[in-house]
C-alpha positions, 0 to 999 in steps of 0.5 A: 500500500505504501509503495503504490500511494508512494508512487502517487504522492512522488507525481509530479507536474499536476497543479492542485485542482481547486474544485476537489480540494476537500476543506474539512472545516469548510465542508462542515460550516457548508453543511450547517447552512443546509435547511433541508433535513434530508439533504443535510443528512446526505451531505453528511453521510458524504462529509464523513465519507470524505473525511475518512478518506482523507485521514487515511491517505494524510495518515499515509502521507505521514508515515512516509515523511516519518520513513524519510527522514528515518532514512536520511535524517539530515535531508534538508528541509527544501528536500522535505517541504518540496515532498510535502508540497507534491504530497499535499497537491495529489492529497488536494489538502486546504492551504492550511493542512499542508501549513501544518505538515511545514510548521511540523517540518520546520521544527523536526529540522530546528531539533535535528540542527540543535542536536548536530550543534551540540554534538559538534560544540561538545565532542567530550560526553562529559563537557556536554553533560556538564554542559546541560546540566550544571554537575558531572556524572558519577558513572559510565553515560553515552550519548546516542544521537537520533533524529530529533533526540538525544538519549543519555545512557546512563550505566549508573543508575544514581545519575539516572536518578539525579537527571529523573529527579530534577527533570534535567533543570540545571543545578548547581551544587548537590542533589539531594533526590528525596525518597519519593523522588528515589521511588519514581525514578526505580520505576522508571526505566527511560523517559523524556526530560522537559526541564531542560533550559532553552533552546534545549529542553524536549531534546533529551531522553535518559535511559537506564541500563539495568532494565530488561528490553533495553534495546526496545526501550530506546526505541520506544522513547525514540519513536515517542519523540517523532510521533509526538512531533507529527501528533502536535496538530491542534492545540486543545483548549481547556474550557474553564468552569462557568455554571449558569446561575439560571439553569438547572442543577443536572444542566451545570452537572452536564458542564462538570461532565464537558469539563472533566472530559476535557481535562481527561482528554489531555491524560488520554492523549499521554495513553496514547502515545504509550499503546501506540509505542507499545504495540509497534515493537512486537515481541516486547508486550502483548496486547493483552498485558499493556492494559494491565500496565497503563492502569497499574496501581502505584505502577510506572503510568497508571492513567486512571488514578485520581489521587493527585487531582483534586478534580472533585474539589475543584468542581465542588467548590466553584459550583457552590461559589457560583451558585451561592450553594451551603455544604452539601455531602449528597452534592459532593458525592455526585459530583464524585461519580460523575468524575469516577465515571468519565476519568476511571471508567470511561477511561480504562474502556477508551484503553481497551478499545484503543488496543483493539482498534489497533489490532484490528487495523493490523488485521487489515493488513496495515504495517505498524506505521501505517496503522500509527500514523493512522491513529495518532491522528485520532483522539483515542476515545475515537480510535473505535469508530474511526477504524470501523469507518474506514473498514465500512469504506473498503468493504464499500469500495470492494463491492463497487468494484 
């Protein structure tokens, strides 16, 4: 599949034909000025139709930019945006899709230069250490370069705790790492630092030795770095809570539930990343065991746990304050299940339908990039449906033909 859509994507010479480009946000605005109940629900039916397609052909688009620049990551970046230029014409993507591949574009090549600048700078792994982190290391590390990372190997496992207690901040003088800190860190066996001072921070990783799947963990943060960059698409925004003073108490209820969900979206989101980084390196986890571990109490990412956000409290207390309400128990409690609800069990269900979802594109024969460029695309919460609508379309397609 990826070497036929290759083949189109790389033709060149057609102009981008105004008439078939399919504006998504456009599209639907259209729609909503149709009156006629029935021919707005056709379009619709098209909308999404069209919708699809198009998702699956930039999820393609993606994957072969991703392959690029694995093959060649010091491809410049006239090379890149020429590739995303003709991709984005055979696509008949909005002026503003393709805005988004450049400014994507544009910083892997802004990362992947910071890196090079500090390898050639600093040869000396322990100038460059000292360099981005104030202190010197007590052991063994190694720098690995990657396209738009730096991973510190570190084969003591006291720097790995330093750098996992501070986040990679600069210091100056001792590191005292608490026992909290000590307990977060022996969890961990390789994560992402963003506390890095600028223009550096969001470019290292550290990882550890003393773990099992070493080899697969490097890949994996490696592979969360890249598809995190293609992933930052649209900014989401936090509604802030606002009650209406006029309207019922099940209505502001409704608007604590749009506001968790908001603020679980941004967890879902991390969770992810993880399935998606998980599942592609076959042979490390099982499908059947990676819900266990996203969920795990008191385990390495356990999504679903609410003990360090005071989600209930903060709802409670704004309600009563806008609705000039007295303490109330019975209050607090359904506020509570409306959060246990949507972030424990929505949630774990959103995981679990996300990791089949993912297995059943490779049931269709999608390579693990395809099917994460595919998804990562999506909210997690819609990975379900969004697969189920793409299959409806090949069996469409299938019996068209």
């Amino acid at each position: 599949m990826v070497d036929k859509i290759n083949k189109n994507f790389e033709t060149s010479g057609k102009e981008k034909n105004e008439s078939k480009i399919f504006d998504p946000v456009l599209e639907l605005e259209n729609i909503k000025q149709i009156e006629d109940h029935a021919e707005r629900h056709e379009k619709i039916k098209e909308y999404k139709a069209k919708l699809t397609e198009q998702k699956e052909r930039i999820a393609t688009m993606q994957d072969l930019l991703i392959n690029f620049i694995r093959q060649n990551p010091d491809i410049p970046l006239d090379e890149l945006l020429q590739k995303l230029e003709k991709m984005g014409k055979n696509l008949n993507l909005a002026d503003w899709q393709t805005e988004i591949g450049r400014k994507i574009l544009t910083e892997y090549n802004r990362r992947h230069n910071l890196i090079k600048e500090l390898k050639g700078q600093y040869p000396d792994e322990q100038e460059l250490f000292y360099f981005l982190f104030g202190w010197k290391p007590e052991g063994k590390i190694e720098f690995v370069e990657g396209p738009i990372t730096l991973s510190i190997i570190c084969h003591g496992s006291r720097d790995y705790d330093k750098l996992h207690f501070t986040n990679g901040e600069y210091q100056i003088g001792e590191i005292e790492i608490t026992k909290e800190g000590l307990k977060e860190s022996t969890k961990s066996g390789g994560c992402h630092l963003h506390g890095l001072k600028e223009p550096y921070n969001d470019l290292v990783n550290i990882l550890r030795t003393d773990v099992d799947n070493f080899d697969n963990l490097l890949n994996h943060e490696e592979r969360h770095a890249i598809y995190s960059l293609f992933s930052e698409v649209f900014i989401k925004e936090i509604n802030c809570l606002f009650f209406e003073k006029d309207s019922s108490l099940e209505e502001n209820f409704g608007i604590i539930r749009k506001y968790v969900r908001e603020r679980c979206s941004l967890e879902e989101d991390g969770a992810a990343d993880e399935i998606l980084a998980f599942l592609n390196e076959s042979g490390w986890f099982p499908p059947e065991e990676i819900f266990e571990l996203l969920i795990e109490p008191d385990g390495l990412y356990n999504f679903t746990d609410l003990s360090n956000i005071d989600l209930v409290k903060e709802c409670y207390d704004e309600l009563r304050g806008s609705l000039k309400l007295p303490p109330s128990e019975d209050l607090k409690r359904k506020i509570e299940n409306i959060v246990t609800e949507i972030w424990v069990n929505d949630f774990q269900k959103h995981i679990q339908e996300g990791i089949r979802a993912f297995m059943l594109l490779k049931d269709l024969n999608f390579s693990n990039e395809e099917t994460m460029a595919f998804l990562s695309i999506e909210p997690l919460a819609k990975w379900p449906k969004a697969v189920n609508r793409l299959i409806e379309q090949r069996q469409l397609k299938g019996k068209l033909n």
